[in-house]
Backbone as a ProteinNet text record, in pm:
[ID]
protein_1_A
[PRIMARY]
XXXXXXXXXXXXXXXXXXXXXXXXXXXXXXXXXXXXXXXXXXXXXXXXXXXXXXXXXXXXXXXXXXXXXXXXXXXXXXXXXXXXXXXXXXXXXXXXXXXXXXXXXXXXXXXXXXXXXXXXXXXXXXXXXXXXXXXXXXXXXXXXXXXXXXXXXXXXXXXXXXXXXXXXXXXXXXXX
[TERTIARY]
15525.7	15664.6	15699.1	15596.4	15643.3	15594.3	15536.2	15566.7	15679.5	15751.6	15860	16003.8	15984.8	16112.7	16071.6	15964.8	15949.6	16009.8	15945.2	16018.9	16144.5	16217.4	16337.5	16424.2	16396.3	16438.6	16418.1	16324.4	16336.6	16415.9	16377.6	16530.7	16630.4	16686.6	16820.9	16869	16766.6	16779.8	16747.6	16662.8	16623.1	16665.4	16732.4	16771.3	16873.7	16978.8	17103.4	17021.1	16929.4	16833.8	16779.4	16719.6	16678.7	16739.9	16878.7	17015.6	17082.4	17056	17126.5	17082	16907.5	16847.8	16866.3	16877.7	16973.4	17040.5	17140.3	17285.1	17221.4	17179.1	17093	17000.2	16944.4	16836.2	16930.5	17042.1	17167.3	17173.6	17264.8	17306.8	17202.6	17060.2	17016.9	16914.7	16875.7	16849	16923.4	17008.7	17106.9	17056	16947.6	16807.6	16723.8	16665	16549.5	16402.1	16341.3	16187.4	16229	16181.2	16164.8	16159.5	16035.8	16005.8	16014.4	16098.6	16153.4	16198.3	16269.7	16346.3	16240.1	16155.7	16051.3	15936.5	15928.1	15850.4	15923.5	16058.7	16102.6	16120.3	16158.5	16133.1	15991.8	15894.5	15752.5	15713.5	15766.8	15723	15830	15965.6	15938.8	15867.5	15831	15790.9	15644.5	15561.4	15443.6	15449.5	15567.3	15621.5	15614.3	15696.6	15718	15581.9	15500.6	15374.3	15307.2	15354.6	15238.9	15277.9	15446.6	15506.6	15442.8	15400.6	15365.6	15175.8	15161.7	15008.8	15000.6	15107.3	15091.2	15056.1	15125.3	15138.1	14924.9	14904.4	14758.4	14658.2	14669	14624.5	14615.4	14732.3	14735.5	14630.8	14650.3	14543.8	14412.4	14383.5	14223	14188	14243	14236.1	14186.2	14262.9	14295.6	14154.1	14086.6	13991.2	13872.8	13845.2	13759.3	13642.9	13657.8	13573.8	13611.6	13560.9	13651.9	13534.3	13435.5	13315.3	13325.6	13350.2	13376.3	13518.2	13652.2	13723.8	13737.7	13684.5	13699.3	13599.9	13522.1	13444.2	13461.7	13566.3	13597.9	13788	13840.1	13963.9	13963.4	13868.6	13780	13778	13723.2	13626.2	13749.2	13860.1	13962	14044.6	14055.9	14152.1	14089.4	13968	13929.1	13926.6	13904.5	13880.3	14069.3	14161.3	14273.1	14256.1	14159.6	14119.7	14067.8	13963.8	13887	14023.4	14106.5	14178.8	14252.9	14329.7	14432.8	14412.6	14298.8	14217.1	14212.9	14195.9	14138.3	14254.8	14310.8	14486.9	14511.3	14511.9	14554.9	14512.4	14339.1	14272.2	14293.8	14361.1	14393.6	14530.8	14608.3	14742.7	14831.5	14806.2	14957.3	15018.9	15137.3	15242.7	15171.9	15244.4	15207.9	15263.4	15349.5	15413.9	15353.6	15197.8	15053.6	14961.9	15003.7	14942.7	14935.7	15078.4	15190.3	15126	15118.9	15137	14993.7	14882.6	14720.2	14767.3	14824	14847	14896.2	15029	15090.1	14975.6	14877.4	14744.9	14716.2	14625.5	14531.1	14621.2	14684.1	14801.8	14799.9	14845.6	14797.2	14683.2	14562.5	14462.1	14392.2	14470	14413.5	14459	14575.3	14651.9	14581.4	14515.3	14465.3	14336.4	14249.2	14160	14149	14243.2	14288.4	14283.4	14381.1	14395.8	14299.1	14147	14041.6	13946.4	13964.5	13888.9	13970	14075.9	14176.5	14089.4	14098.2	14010.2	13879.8	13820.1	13668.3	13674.2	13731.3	13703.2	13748.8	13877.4	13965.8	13908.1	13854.8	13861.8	13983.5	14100.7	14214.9	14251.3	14286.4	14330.4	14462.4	14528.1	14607.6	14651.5	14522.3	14568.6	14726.9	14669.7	14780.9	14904.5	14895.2	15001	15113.6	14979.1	15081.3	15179.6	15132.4	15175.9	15320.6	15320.3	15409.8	15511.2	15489.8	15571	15620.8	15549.1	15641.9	15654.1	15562.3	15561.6	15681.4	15639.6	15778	15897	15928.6	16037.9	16117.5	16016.7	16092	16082.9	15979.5	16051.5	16160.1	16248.1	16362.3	16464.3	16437.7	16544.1	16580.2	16452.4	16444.8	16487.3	16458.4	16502.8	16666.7	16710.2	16874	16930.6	16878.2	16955.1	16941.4	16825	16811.5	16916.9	16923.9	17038.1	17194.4	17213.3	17348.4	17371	17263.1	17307.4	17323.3	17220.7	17232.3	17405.6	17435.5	17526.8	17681	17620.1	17798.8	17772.8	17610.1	17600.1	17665.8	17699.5	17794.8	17950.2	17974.3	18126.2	18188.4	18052.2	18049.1	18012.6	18080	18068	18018.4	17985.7	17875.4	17959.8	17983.4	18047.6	18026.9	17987.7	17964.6	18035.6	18160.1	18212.5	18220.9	18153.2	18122.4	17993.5	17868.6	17782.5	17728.3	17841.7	17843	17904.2	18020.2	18010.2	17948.9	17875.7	17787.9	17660.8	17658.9	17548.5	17564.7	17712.7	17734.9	17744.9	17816.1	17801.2	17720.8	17598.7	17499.2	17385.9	17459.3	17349.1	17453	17515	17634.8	17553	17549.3	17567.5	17374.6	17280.7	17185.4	17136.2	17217.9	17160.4	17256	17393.1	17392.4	17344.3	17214.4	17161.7	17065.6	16995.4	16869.1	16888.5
20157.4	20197.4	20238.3	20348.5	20332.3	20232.3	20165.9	20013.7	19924.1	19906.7	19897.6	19934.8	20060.3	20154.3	20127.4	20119.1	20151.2	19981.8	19894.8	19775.1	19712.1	19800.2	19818.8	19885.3	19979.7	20067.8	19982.7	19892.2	19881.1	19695.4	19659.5	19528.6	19570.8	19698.5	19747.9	19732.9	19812	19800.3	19719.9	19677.5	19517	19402.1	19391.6	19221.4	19178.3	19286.9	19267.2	19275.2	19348.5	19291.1	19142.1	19144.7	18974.2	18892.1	18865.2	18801.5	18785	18907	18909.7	18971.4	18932.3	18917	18876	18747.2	18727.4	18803.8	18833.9	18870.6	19033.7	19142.7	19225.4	19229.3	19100.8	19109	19062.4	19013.5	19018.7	19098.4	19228.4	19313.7	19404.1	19400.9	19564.5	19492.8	19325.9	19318.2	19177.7	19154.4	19058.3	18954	18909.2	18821.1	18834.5	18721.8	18791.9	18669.4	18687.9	18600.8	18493.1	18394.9	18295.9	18313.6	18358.5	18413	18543.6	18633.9	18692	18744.8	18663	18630.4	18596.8	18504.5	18500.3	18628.8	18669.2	18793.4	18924.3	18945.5	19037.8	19001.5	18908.3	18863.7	18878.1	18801.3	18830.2	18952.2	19071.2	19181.1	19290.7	19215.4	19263.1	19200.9	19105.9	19055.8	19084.5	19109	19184.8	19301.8	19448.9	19538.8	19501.2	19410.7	19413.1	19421	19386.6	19321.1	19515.3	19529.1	19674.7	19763.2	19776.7	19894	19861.2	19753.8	19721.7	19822.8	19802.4	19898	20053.3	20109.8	20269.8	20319.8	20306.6	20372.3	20357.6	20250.8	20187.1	20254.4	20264.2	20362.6	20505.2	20558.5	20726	20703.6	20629.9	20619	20626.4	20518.7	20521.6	20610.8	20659.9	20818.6	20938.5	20904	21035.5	21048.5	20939.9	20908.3	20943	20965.8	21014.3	20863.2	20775.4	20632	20539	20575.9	20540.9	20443.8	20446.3	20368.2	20201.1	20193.3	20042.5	19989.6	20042.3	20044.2	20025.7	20072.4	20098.6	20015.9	19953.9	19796.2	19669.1	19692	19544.4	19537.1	19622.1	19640.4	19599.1	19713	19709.9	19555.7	19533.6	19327.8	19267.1	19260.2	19177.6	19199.8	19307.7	19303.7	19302.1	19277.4	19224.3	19084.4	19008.7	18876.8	18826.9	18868.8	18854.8	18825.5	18892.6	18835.1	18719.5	18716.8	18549.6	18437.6	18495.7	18345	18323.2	18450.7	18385.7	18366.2	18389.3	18259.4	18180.5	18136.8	18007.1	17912.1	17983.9	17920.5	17865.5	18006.4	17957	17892.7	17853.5	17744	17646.5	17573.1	17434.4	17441.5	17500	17490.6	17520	17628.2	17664.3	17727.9	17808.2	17876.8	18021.8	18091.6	18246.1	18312.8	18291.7	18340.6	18291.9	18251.6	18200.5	18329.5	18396.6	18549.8	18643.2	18643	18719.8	18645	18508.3	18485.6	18516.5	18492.5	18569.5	18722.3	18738.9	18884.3	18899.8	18844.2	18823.5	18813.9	18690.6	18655.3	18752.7	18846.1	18888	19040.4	19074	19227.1	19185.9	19038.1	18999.3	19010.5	18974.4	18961.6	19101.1	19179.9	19312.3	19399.1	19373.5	19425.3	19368.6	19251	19232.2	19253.5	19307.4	19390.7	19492.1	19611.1	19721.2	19713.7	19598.5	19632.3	19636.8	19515.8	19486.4	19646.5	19699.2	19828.9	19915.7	19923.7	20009.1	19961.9	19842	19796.9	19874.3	19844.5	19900	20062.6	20111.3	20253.1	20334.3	20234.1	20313	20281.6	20129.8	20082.8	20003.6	20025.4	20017.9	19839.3	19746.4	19648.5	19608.5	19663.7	19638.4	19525.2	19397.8	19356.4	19306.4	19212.4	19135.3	19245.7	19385.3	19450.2	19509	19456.1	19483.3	19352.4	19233.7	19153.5	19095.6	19163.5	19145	19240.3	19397.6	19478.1	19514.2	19480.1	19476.4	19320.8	19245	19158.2	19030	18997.8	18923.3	19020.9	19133.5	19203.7	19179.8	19244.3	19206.1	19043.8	19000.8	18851.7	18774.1	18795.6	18798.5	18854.5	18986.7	19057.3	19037.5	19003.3	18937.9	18831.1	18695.2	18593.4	18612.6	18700.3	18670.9	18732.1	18869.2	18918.8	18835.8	18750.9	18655.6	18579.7	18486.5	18374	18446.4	18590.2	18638.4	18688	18723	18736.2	18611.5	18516.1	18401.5	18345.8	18348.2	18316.3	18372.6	18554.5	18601.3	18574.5	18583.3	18595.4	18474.4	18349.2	18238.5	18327.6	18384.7	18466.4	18528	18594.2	18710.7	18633.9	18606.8	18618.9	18737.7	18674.4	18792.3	18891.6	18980.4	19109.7	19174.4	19325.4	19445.3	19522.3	19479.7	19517.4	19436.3	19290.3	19220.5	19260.3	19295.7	19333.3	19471.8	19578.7	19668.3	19623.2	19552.1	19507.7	19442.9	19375.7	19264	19352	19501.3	19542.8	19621.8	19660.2	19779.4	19664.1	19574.1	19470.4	19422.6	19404.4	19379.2	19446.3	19604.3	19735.5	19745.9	19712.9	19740.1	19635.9	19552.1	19391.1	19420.1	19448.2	19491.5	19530.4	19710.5	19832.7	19710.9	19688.1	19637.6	19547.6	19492.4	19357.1	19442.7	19556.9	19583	19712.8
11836.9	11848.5	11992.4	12091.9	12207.6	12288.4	12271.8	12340.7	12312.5	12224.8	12205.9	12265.6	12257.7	12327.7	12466.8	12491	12643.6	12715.3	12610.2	12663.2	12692.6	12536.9	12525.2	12657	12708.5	12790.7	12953.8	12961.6	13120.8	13127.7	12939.6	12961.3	13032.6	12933.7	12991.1	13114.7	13192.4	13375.3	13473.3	13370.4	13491.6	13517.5	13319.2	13332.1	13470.1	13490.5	13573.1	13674.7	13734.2	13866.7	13882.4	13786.1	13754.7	13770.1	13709.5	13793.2	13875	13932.8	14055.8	14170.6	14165.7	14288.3	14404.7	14417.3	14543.9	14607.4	14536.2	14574.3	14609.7	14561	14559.1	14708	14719.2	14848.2	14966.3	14953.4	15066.1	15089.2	15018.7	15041.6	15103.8	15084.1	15127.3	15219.5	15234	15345.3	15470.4	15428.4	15476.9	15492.5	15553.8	15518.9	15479	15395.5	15302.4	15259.9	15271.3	15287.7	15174.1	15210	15113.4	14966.8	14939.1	14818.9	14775.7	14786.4	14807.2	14629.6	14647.9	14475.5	14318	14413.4	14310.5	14263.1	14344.3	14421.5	14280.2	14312.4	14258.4	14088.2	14063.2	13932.2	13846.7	13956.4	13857.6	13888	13919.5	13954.7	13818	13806.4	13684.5	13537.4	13557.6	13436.1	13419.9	13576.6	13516.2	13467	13508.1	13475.4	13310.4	13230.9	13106.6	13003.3	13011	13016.2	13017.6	13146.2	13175.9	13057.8	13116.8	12982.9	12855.6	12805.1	12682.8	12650.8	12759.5	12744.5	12768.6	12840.9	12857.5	12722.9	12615.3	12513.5	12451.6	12423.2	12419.8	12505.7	12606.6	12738.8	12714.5	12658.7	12628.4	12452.8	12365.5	12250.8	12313.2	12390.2	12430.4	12475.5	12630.8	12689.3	12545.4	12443.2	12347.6	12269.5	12220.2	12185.2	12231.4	12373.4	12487.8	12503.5	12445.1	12485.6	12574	12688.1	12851.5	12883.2	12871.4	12940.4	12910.4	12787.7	12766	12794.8	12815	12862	12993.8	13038.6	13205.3	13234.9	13171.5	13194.1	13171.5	13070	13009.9	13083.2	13084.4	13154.2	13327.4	13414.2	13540.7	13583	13475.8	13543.7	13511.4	13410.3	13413.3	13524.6	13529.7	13738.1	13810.3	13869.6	13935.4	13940.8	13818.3	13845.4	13925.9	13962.7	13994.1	14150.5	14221	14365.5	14388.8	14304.8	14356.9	14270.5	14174.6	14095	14203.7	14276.3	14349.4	14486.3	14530.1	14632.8	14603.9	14487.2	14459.8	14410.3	14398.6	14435.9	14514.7	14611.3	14765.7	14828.2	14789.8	14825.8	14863.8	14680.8	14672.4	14698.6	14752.5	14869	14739.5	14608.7	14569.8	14624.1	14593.9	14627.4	14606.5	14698.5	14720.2	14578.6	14502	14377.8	14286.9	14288.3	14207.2	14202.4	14248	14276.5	14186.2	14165	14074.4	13938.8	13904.9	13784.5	13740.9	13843.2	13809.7	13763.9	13843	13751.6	13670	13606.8	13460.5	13380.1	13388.1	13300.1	13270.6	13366.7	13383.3	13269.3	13292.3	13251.2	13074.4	13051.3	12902.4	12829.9	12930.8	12880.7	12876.5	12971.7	12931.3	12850.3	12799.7	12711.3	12587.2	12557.8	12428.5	12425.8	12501.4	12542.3	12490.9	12520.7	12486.3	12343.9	12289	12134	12032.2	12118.4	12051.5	12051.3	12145.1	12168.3	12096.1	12091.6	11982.3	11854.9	11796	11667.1	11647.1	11744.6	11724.9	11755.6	11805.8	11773.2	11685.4	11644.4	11525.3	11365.1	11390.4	11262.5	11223.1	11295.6	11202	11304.5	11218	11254.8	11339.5	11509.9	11581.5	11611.4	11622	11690.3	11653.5	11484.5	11434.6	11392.4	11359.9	11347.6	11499.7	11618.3	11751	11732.3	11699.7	11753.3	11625.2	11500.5	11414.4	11473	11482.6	11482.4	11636.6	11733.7	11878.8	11909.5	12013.9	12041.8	11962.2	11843.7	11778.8	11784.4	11763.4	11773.6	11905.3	12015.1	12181.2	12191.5	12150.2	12158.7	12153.6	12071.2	11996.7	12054.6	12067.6	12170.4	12288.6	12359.6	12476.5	12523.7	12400.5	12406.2	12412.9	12370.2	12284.7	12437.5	12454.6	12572.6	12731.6	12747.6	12890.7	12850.5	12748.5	12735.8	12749.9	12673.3	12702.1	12847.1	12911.5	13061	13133.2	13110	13151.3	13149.2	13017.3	13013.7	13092.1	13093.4	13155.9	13325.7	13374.2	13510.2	13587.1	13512.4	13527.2	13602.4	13500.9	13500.8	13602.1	13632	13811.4	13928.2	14006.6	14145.2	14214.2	14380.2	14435.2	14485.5	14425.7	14497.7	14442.6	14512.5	14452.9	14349.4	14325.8	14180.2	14089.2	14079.4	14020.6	13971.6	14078.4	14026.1	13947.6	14012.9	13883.4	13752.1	13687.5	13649.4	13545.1	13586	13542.1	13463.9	13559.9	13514.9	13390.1	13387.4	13254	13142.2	13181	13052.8	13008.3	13080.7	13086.8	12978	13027.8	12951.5	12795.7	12824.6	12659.3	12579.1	12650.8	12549.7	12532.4	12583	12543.1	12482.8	12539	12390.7	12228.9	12247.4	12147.4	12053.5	12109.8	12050.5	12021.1	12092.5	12050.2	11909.7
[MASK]
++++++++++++++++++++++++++++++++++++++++++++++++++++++++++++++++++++++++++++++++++++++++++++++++++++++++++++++++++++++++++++++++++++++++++++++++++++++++++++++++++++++++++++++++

């Protein structure tokens, strides 16, 4: 449940960032790096991903069984250095970085749940993935396409983009 809310809560504020990145990296830096835009996007979408584990994180902590955790968690972020060398190797894009880390934030998140299993007993994984995961799925899905759709509507100006953003957070909390 607070993986949920917590996911719930940073849709709200981010999606209208997500849209209107660009326009956003004008304004506060008048020029702005290439990737730039991509950069800020997969940075919230590894964000979405993380919020999904705090709550999982304060369980394990609570439990006091940190050693296998902090080994099997530990070696999955690490392996995020040598992947995205090995990216950069074979000449991908610098925003190949970001998505090693998306992986890697999943795979540790279902990590977590398997070690939630074994110390609890109690079966997470498939009940994380009925009762949040399909839930924000859904929500998620519905609220990208309705911004998608009004961010058409707004032009780049700063009272467009406030705007954009309260409608944004209305039309949100109301879906969720």
């Amino acid at each position: 449940r607070g993986s949920r809310f917590a996911f719930y809560l940073m849709l709200v504020f981010s999606v209208p960032i997500i849209f209107k990145t660009p326009y956003i990296l004008q304004i506060w830096l008048k020029t702005y790096p290439e990737y730039a835009v991509t950069f800020v996007r997969c940075a919230f979408i590894l964000s979405y991903f993380s919020v999904l584990s705090k709550p999982l994180i304060s369980e394990i902590l609570a439990t006091g069984n940190l050693k296998r955790t902090v080994l099997w968690i530990g070696s999955s972020i690490l392996m995020a250095l040598p992947l995205a060398y090995m990216f950069f190797f074979y000449g991908l894009g610098p925003e190949f970085a970001y998505i090693t880390l998306i992986v890697i934030e999943i795979i540790s998140l279902t990590i977590r749940l398997l070690i939630l299993e074994k110390i609890t007993g109690i079966s997470f994984l498939g009940k994380f993935i009925n009762d949040v995961v399909c839930r924000i799925s859904i929500v998620a899905v519905v609220v990208f396409l309705l911004n998608y759709i009004m961010s058409d509507c707004f032009s780049d100006s700063l009272i467009h983009l406030v705007l954009f953003a309260i409608i944004s957070a209305i039309s949100s909390l109301f879906i969720i």
